[in-house]
PQR file of N, CA, C, O and H, with PARSE charges and radii, in Angstrom:
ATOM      1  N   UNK A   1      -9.048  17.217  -2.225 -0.4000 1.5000
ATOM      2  CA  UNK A   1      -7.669  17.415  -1.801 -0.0000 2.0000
ATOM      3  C   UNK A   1      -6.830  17.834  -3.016  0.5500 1.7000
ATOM      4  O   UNK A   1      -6.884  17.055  -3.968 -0.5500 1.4000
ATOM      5  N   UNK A   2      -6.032  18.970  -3.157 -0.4000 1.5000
ATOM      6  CA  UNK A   2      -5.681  19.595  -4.289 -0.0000 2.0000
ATOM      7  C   UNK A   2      -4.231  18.926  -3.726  0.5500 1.7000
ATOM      8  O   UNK A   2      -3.736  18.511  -2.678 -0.5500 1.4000
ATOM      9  H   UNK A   2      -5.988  19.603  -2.384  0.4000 1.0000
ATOM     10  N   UNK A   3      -3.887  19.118  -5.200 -0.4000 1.5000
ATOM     11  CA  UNK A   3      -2.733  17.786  -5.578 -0.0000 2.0000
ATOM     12  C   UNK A   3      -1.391  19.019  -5.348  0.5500 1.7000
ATOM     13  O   UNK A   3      -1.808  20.164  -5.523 -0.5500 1.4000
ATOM     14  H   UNK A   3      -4.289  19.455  -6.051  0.4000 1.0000
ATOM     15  N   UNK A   4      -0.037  18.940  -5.026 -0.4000 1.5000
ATOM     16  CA  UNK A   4       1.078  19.481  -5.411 -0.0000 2.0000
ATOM     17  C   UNK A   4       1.339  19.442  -7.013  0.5500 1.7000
ATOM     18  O   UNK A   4       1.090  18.508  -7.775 -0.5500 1.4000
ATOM     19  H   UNK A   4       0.301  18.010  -4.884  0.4000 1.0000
ATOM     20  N   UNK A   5       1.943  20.789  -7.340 -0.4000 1.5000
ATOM     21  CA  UNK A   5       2.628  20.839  -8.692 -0.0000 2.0000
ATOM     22  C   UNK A   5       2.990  19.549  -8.930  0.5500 1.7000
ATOM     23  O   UNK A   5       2.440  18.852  -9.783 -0.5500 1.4000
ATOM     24  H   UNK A   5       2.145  21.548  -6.720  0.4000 1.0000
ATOM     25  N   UNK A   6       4.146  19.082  -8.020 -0.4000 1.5000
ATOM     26  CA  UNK A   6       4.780  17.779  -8.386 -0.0000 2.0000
ATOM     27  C   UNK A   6       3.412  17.113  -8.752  0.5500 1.7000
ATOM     28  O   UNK A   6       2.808  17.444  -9.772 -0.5500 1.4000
ATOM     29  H   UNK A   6       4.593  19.648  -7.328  0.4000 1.0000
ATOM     30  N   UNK A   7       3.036  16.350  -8.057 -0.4000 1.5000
ATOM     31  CA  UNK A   7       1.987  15.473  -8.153 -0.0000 2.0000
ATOM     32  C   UNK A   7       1.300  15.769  -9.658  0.5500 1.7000
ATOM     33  O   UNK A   7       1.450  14.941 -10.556 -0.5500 1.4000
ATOM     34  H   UNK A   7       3.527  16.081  -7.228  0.4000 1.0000
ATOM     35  N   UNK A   8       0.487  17.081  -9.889 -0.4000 1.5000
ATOM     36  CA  UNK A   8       0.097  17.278 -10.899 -0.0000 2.0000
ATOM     37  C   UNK A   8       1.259  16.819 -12.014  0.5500 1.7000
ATOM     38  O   UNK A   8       0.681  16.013 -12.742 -0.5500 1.4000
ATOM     39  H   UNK A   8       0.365  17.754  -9.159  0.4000 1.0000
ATOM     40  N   UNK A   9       1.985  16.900 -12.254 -0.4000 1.5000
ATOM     41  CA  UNK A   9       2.877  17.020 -13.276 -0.0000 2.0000
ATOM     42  C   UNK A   9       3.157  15.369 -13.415  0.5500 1.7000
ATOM     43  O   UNK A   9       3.236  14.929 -14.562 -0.5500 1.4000
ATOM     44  H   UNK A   9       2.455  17.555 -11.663  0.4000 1.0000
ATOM     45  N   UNK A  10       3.273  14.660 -12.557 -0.4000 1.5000
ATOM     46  CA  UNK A  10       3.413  13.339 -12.549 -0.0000 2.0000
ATOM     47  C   UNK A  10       2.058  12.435 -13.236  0.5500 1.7000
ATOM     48  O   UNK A  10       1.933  11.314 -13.729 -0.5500 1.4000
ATOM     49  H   UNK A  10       3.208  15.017 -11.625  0.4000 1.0000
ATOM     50  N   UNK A  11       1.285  13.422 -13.003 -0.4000 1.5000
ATOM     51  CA  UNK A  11      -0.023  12.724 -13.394 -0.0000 2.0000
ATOM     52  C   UNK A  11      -0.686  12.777 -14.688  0.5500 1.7000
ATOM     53  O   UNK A  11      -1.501  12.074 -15.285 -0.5500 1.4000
ATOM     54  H   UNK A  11       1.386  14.332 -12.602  0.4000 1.0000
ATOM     55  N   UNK A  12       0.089  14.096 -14.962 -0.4000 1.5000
ATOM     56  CA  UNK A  12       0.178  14.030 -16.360 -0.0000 2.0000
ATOM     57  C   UNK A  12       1.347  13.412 -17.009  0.5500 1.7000
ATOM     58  O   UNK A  12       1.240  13.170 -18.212 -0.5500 1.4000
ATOM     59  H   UNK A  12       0.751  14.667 -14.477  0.4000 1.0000
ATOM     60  N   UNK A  13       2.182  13.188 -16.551 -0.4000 1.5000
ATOM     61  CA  UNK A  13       2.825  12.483 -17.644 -0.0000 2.0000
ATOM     62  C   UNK A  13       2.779  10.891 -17.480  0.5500 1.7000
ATOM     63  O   UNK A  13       3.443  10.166 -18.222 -0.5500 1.4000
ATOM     64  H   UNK A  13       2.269  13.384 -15.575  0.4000 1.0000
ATOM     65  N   UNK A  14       1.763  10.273 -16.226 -0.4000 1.5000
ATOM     66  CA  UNK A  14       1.072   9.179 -16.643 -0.0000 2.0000
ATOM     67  C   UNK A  14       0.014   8.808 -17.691  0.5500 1.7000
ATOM     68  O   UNK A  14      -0.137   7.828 -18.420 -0.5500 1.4000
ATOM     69  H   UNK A  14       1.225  10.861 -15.623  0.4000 1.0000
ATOM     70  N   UNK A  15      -0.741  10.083 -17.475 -0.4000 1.5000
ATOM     71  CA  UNK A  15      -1.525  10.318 -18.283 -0.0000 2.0000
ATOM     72  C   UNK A  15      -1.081  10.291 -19.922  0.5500 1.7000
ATOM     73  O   UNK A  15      -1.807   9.695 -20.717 -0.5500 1.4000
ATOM     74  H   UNK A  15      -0.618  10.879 -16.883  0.4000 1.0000
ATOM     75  N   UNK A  16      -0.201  10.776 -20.249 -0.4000 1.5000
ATOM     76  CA  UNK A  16       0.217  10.960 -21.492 -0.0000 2.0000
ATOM     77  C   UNK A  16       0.975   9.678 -22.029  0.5500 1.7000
ATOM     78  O   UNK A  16       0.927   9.401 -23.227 -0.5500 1.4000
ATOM     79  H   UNK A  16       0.389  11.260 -19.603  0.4000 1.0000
ATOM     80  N   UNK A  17       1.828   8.729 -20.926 -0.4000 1.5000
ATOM     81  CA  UNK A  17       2.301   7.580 -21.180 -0.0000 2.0000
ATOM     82  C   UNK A  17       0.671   6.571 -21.579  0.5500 1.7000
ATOM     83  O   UNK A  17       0.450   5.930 -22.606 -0.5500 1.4000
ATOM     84  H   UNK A  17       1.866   8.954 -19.952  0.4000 1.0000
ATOM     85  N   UNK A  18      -0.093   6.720 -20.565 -0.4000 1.5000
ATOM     86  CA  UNK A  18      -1.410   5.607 -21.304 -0.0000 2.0000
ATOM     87  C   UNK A  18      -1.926   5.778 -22.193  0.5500 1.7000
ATOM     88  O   UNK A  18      -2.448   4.889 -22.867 -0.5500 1.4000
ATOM     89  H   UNK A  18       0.086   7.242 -19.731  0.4000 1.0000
ATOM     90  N   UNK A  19      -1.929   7.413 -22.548 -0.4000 1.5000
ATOM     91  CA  UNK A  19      -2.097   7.781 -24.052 -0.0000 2.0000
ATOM     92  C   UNK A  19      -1.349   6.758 -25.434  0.5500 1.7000
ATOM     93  O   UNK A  19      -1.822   6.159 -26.401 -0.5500 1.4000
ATOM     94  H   UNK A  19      -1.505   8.134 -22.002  0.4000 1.0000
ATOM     95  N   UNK A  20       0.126   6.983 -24.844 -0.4000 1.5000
ATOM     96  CA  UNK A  20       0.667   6.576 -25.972 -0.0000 2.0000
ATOM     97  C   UNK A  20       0.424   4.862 -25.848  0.5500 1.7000
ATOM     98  O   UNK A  20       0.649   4.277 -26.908 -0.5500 1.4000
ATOM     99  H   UNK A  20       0.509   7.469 -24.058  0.4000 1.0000
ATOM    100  N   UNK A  21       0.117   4.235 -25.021 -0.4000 1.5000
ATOM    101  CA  UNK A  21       0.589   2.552 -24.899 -0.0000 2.0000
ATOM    102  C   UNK A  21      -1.386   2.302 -24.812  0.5500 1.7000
ATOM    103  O   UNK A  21      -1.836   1.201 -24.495 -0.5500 1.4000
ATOM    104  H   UNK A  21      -0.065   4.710 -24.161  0.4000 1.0000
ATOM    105  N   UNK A  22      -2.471   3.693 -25.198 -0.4000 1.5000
ATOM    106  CA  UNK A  22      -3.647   2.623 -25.100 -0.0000 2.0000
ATOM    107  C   UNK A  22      -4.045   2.314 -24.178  0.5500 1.7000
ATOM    108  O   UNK A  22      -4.927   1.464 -24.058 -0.5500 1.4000
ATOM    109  H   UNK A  22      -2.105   4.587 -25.455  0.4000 1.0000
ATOM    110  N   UNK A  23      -3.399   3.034 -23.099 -0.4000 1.5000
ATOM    111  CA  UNK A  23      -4.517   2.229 -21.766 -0.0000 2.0000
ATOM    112  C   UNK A  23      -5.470   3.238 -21.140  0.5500 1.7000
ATOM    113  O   UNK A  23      -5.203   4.425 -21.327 -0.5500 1.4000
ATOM    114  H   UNK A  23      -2.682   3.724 -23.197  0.4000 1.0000
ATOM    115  N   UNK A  24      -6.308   2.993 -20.581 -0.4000 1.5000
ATOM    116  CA  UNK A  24      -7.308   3.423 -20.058 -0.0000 2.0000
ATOM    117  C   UNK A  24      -6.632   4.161 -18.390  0.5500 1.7000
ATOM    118  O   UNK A  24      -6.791   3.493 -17.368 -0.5500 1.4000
ATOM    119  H   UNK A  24      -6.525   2.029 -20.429  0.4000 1.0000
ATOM    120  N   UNK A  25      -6.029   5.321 -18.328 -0.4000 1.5000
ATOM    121  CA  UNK A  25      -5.722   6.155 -17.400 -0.0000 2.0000
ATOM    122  C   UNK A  25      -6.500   5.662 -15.956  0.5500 1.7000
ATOM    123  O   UNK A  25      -5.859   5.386 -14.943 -0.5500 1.4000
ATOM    124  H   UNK A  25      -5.900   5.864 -19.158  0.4000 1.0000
ATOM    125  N   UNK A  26      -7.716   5.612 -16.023 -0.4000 1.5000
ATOM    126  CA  UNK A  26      -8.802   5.719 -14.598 -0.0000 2.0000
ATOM    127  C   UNK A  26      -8.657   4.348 -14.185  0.5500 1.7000
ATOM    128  O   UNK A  26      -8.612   3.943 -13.024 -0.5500 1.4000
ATOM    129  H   UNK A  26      -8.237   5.837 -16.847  0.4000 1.0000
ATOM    130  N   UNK A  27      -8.561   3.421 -15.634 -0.4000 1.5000
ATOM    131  CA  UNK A  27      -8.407   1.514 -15.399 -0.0000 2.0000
ATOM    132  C   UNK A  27      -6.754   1.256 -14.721  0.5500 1.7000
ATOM    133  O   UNK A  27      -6.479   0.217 -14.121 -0.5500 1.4000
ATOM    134  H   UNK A  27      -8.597   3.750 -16.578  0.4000 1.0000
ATOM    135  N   UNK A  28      -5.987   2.111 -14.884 -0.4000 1.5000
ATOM    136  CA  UNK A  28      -4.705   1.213 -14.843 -0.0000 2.0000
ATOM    137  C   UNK A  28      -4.663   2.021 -13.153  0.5500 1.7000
ATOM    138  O   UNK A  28      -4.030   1.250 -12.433 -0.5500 1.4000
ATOM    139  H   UNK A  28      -6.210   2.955 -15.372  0.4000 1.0000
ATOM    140  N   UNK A  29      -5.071   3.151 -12.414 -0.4000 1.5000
ATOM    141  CA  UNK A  29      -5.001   3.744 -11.563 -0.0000 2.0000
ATOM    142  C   UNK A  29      -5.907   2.817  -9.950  0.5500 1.7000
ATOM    143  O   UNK A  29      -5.718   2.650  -8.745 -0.5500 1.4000
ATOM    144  H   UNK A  29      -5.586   3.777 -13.000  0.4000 1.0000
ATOM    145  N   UNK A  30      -6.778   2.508 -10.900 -0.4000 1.5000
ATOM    146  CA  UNK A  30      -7.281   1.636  -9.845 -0.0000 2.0000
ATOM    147  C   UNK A  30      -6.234   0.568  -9.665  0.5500 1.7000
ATOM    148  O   UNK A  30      -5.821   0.236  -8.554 -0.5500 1.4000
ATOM    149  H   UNK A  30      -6.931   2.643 -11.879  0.4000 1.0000
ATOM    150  N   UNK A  31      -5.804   0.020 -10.846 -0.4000 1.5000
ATOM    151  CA  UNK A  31      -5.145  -1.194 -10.594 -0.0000 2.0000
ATOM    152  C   UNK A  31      -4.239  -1.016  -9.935  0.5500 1.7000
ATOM    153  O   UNK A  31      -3.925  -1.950  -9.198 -0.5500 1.4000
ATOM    154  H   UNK A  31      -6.140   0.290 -11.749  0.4000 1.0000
ATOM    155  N   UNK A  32      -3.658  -0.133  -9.906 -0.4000 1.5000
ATOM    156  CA  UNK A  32      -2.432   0.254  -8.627 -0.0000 2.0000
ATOM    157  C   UNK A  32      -2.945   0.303  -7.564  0.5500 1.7000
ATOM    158  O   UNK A  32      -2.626  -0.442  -6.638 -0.5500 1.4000
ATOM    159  H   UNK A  32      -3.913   0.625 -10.505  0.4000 1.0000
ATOM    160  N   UNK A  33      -4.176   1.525  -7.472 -0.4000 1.5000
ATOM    161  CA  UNK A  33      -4.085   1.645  -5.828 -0.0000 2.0000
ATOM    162  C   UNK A  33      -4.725  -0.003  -5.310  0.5500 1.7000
ATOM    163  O   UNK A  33      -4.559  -0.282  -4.122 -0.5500 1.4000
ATOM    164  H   UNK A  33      -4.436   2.131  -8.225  0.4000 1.0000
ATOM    165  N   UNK A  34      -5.377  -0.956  -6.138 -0.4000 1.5000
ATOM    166  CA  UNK A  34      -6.002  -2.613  -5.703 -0.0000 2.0000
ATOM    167  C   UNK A  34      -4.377  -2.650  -5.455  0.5500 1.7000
ATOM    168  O   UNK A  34      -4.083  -2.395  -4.287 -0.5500 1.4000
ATOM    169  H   UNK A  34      -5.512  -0.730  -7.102  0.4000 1.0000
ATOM    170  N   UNK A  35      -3.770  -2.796  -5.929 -0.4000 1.5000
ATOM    171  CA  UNK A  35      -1.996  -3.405  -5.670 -0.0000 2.0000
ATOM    172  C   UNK A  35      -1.464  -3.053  -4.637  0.5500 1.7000
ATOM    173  O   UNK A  35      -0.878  -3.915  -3.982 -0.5500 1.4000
ATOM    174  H   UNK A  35      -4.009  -3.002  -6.878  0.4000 1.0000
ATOM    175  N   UNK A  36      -1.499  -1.614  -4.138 -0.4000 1.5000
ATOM    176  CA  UNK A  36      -0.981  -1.199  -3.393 -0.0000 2.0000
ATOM    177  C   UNK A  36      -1.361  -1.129  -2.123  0.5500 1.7000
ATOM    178  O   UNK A  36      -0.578  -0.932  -1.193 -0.5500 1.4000
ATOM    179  H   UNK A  36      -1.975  -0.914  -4.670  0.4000 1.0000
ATOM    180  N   UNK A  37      -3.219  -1.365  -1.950 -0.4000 1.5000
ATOM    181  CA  UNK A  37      -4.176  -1.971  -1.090 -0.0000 2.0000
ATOM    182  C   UNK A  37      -3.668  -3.301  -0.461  0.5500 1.7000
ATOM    183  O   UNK A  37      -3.570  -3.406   0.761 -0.5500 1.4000
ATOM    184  H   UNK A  37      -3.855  -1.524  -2.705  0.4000 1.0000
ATOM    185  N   UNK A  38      -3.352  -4.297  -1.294 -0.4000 1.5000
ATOM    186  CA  UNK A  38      -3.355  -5.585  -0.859 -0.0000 2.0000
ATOM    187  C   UNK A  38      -1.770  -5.377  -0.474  0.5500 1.7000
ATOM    188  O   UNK A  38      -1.825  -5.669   0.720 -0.5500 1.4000
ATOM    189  H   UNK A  38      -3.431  -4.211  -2.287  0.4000 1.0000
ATOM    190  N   UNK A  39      -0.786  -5.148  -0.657 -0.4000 1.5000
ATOM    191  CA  UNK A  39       0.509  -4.861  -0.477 -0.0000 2.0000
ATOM    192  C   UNK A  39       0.248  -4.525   1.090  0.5500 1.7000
ATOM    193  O   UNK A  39       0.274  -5.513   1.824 -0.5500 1.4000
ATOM    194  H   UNK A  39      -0.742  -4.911  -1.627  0.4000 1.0000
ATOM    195  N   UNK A  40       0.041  -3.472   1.606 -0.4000 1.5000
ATOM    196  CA  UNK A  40      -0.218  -3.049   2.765 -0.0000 2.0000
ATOM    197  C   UNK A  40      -1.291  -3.656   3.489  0.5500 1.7000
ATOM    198  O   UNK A  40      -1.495  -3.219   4.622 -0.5500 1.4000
ATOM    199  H   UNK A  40       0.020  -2.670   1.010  0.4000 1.0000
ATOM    200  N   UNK A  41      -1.850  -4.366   3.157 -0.4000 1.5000
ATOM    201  CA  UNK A  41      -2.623  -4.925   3.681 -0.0000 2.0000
ATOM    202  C   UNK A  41      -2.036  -6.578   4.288  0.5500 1.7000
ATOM    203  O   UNK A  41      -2.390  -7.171   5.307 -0.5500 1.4000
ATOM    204  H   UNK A  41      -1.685  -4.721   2.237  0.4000 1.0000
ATOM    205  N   UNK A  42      -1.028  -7.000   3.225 -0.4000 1.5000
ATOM    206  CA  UNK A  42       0.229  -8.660   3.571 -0.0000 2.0000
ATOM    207  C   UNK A  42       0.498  -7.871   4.310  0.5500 1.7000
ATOM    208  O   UNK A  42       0.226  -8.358   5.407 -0.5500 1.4000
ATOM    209  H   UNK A  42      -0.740  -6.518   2.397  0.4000 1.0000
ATOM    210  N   UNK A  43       0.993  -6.624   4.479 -0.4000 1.5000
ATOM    211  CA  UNK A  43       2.192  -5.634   5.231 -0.0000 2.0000
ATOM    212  C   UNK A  43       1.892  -5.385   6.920  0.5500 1.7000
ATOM    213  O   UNK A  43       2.664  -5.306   7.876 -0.5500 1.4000
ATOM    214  H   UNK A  43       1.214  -6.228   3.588  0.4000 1.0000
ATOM    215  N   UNK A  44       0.333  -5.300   6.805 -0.4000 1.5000
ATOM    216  CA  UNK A  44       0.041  -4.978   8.028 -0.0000 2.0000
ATOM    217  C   UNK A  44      -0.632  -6.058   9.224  0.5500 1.7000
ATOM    218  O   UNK A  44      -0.877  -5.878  10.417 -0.5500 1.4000
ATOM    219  H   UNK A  44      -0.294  -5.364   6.028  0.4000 1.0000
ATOM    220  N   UNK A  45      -0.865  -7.647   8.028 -0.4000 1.5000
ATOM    221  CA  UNK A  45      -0.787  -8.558   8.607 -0.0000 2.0000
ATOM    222  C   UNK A  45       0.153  -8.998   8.926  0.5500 1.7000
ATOM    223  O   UNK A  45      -0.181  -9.475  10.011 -0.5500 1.4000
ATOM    224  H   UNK A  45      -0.666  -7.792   7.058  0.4000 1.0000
ATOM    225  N   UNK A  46       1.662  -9.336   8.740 -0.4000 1.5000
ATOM    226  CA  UNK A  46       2.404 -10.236   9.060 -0.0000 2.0000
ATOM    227  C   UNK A  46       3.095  -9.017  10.013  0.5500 1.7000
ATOM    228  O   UNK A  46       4.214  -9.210  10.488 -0.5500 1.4000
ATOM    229  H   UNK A  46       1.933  -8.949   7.858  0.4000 1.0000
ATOM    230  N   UNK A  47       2.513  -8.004  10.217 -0.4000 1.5000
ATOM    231  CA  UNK A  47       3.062  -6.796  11.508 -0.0000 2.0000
ATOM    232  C   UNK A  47       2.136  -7.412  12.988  0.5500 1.7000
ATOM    233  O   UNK A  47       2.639  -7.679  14.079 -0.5500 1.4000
ATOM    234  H   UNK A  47       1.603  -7.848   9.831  0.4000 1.0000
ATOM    235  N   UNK A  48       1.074  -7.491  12.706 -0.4000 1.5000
ATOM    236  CA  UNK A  48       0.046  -7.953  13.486 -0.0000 2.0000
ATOM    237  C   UNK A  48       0.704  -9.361  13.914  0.5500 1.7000
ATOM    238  O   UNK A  48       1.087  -9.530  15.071 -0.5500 1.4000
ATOM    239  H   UNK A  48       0.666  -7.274  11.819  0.4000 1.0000
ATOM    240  N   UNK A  49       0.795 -10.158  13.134 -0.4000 1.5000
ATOM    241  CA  UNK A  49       1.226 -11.747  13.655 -0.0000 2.0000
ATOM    242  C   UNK A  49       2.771 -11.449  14.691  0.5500 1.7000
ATOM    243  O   UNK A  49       2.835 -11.856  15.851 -0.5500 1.4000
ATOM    244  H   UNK A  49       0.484 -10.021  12.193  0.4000 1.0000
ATOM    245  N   UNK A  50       3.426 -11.012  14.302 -0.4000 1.5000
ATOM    246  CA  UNK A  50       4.505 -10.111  14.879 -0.0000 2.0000
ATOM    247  C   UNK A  50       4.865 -10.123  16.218  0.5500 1.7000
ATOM    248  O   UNK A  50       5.647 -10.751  16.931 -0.5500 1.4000
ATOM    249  H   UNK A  50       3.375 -10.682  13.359  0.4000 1.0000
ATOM    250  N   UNK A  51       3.465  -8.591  16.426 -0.4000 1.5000
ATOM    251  CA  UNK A  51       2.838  -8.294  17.699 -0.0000 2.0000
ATOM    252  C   UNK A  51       2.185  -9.079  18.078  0.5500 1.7000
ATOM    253  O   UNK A  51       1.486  -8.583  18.962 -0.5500 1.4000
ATOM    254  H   UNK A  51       2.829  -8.080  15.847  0.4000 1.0000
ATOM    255  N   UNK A  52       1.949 -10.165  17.929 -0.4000 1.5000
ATOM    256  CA  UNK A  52       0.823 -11.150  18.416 -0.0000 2.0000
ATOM    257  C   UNK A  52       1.948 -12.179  19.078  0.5500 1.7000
ATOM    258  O   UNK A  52       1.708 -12.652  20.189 -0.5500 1.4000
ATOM    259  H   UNK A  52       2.516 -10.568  17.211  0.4000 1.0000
ATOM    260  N   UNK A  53       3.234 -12.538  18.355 -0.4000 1.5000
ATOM    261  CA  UNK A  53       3.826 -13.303  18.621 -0.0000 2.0000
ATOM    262  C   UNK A  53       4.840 -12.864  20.176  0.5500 1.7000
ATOM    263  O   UNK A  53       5.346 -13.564  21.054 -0.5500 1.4000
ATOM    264  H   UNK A  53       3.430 -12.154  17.453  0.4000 1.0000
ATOM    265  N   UNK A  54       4.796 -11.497  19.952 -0.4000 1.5000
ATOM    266  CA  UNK A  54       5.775 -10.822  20.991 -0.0000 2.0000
ATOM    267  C   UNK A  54       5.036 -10.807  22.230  0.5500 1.7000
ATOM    268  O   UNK A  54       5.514 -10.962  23.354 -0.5500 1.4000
ATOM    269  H   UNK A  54       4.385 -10.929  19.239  0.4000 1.0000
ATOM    270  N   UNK A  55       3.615 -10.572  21.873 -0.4000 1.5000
ATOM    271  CA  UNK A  55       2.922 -10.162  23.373 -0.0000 2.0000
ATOM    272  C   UNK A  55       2.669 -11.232  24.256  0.5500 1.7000
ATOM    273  O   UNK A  55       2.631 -11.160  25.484 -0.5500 1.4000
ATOM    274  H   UNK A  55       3.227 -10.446  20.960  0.4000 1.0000
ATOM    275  N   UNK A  56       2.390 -12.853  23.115 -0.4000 1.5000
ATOM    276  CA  UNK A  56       2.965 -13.933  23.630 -0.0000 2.0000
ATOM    277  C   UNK A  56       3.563 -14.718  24.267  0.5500 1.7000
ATOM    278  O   UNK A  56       3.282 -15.679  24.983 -0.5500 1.4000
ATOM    279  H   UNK A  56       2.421 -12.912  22.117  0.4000 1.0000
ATOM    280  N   UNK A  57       4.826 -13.992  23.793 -0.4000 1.5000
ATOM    281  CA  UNK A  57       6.084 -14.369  24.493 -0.0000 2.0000
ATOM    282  C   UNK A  57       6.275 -13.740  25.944  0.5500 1.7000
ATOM    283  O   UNK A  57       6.794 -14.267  26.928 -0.5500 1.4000
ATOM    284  H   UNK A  57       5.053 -13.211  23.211  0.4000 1.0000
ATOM    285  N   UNK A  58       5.670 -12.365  25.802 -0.4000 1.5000
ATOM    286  CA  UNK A  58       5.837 -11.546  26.499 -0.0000 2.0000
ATOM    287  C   UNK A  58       5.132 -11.819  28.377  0.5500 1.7000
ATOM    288  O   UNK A  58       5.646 -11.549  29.462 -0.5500 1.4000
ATOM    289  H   UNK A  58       5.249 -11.936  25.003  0.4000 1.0000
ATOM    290  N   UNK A  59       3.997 -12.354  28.072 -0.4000 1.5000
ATOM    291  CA  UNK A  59       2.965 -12.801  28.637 -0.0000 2.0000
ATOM    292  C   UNK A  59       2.639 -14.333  29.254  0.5500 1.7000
ATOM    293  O   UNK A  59       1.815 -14.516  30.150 -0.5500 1.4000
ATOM    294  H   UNK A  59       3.579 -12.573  27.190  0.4000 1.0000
ATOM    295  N   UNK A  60       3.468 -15.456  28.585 -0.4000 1.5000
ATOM    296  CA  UNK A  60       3.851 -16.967  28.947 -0.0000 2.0000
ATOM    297  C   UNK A  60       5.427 -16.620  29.739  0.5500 1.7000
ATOM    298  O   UNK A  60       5.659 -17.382  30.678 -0.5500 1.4000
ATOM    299  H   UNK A  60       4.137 -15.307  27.857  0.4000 1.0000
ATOM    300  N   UNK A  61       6.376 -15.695  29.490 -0.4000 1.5000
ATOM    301  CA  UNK A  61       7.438 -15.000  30.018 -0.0000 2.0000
ATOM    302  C   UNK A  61       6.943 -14.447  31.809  0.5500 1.7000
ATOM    303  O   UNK A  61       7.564 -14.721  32.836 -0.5500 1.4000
ATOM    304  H   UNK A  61       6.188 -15.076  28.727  0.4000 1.0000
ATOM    305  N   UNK A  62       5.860 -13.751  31.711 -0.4000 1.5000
ATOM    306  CA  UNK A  62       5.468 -12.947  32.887 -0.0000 2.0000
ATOM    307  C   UNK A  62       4.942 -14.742  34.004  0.5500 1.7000
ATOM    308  O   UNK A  62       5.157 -14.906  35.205 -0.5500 1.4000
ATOM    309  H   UNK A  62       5.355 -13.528  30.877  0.4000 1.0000
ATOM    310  N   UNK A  63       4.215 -15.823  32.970 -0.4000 1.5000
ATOM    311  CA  UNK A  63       3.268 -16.536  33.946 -0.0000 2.0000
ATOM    312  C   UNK A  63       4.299 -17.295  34.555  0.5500 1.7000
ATOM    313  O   UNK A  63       4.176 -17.612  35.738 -0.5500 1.4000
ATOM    314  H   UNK A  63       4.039 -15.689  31.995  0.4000 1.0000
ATOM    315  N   UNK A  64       5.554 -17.713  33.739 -0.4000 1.5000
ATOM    316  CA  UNK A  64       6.764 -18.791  34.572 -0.0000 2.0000
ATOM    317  C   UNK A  64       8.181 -17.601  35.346  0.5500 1.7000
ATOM    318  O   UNK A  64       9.256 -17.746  35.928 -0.5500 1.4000
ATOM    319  H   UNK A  64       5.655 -17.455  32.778  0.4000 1.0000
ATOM    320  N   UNK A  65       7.195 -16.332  34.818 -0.4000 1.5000
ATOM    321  CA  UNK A  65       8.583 -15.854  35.871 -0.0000 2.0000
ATOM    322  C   UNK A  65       8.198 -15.375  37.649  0.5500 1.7000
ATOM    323  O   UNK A  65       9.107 -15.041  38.409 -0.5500 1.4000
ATOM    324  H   UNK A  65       6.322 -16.214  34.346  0.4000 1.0000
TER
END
């Protein structure tokens, strides 16, 4: 998947920031997308509990009405 200018350009100047601070570009990239994995992942559980709670309601609503 070929990246946008933008994108490219952003990626280099991550790239060039881990340069200067020493970090390992490919190491700190994973560590985001693990971050951003589990982020959406709280995100799409407490969406689920949500919908779980509504259809619930929705459904003990239908048996006493």
């Amino acid at each position: 998947m070929a990246l946008t200018k933008e994108q490219q350009q952003t990626k280099k100047r991550i790239e060039q920031i881990c340069e200067l601070l020493n970090i390992d570009y490919d190491k700190w990239l994973a560590e985001k997308q693990q971050e951003f994995i589990m982020e959406n992942t709280d995100k799409a559980f407490e969406a689920s509990l949500k919908l779980k709670r509504v259809q619930n309601k929705f459904q003990n609503g239908q048996h006493h009405g």
